[in-house]
N, C-alpha and C positions, 0 to 999 in steps of 0.2 A: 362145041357149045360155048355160049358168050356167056362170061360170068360178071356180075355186076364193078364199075368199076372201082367204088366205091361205099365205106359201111358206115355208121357209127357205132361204135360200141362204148356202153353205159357200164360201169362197172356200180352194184349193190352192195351193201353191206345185211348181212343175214347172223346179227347176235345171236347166238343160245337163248342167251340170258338178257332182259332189258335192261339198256345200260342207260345214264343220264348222258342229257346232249347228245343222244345219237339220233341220226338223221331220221325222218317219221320212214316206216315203211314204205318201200315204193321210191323213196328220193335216193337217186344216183348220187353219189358221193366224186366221180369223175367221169369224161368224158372223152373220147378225142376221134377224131373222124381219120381211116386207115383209107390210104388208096393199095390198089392192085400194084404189085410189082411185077407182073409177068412173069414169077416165079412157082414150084411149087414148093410147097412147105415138106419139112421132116415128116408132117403128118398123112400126107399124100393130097391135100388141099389147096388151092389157091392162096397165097401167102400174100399180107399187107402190113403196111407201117405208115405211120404218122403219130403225129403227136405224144411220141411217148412210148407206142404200143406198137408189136409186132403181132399179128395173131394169121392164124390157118385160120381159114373158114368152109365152110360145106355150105356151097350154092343152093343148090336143093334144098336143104332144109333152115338155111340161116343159122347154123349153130356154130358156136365159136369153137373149134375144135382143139387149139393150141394157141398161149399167149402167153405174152412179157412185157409186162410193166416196169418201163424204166430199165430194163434189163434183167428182170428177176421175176420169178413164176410168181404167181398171185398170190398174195397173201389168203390164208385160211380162213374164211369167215365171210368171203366174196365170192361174187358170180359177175361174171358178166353175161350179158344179152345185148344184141344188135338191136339198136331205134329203128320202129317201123318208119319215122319219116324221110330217113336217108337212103332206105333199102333201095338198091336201085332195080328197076323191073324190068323187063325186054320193051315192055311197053312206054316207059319214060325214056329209053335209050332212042326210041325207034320218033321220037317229038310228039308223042300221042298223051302228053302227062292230064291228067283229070282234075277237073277244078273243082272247086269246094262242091257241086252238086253231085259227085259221082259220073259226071259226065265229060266226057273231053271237049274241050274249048272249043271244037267242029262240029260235036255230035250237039252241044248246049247253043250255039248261034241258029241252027237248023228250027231249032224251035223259039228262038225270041221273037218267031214275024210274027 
C-alpha cells in the first residue's frame, strides 16, 4: 500500500475557559509540513518529520496518531489535525490532481471545445 508522502499538520488551541488574545477558534496557532521517513513509528504507523515535528500517522484515516513538538509531547490544550490541502491522494501521486472545477485538467479540456 502507497502512503501519502507527505502531510501538513495544523496544531489548535482548544481553551476551557475564554482567554484574552487567544486565537479566534478554527486558527491554527503552528504549522509545519512532515515528509515520510520510510520508517515505521513506535505507534505501528508510517512515521514523519519536518519542521519541528515528528508524528505516526494512520493513512487510512488521516489521524495523527503520535507526535513531538520540538521534542516534547503536546502540550494539553492542543490538538492537531492534518490540512486537507496537503493531504496527498493516490490520485495526485498518480499526476491526475483536480483543478479548482472538481475536474482534472484532462477531464476539464475535454469540455472547453
Amino acid at each position: 500500500m502507497s502512503h501519502p508522502q507527505s502531510y501538513e499538520i495544523l496544531l489548535f488551541p482548544e481553551p476551557e475557559e475564554p482567554v484574552t488574545e487567544a486565537p479566534a477558534p478554527g486558527t491554527a496557532i503552528r504549522s509545519a509540513v512532515v515528509a515520510a521517513t520510510g520508517e515505521t513509528g513506535a505507534s505501528g504507523y508510517p512515521h514523519y518529520t519536518g519542521n519541528g515535528m515528528e508524528a505516526d500517522i494512520d493513512p487510512a484515516s488521516h489521524t495523527v496518531e503520535a507526535l513531538l513538538v520540538d521534542g516534547a509531547e503536546l502540550d494539553v490544550g492542543l490538538t492537531a489535525r492534518i490540512a486537507d490541502r496537503i493531504r496527498g491522494t493516490e490520485e495526485q501521486e498518480a499526476g491526475t490532481e483536480r483543478n479548482g472545477t472538481g475536474r482534472t485538467d484532462t477531464e476539464q479540456a475535454g469540455t472547453d471545445s
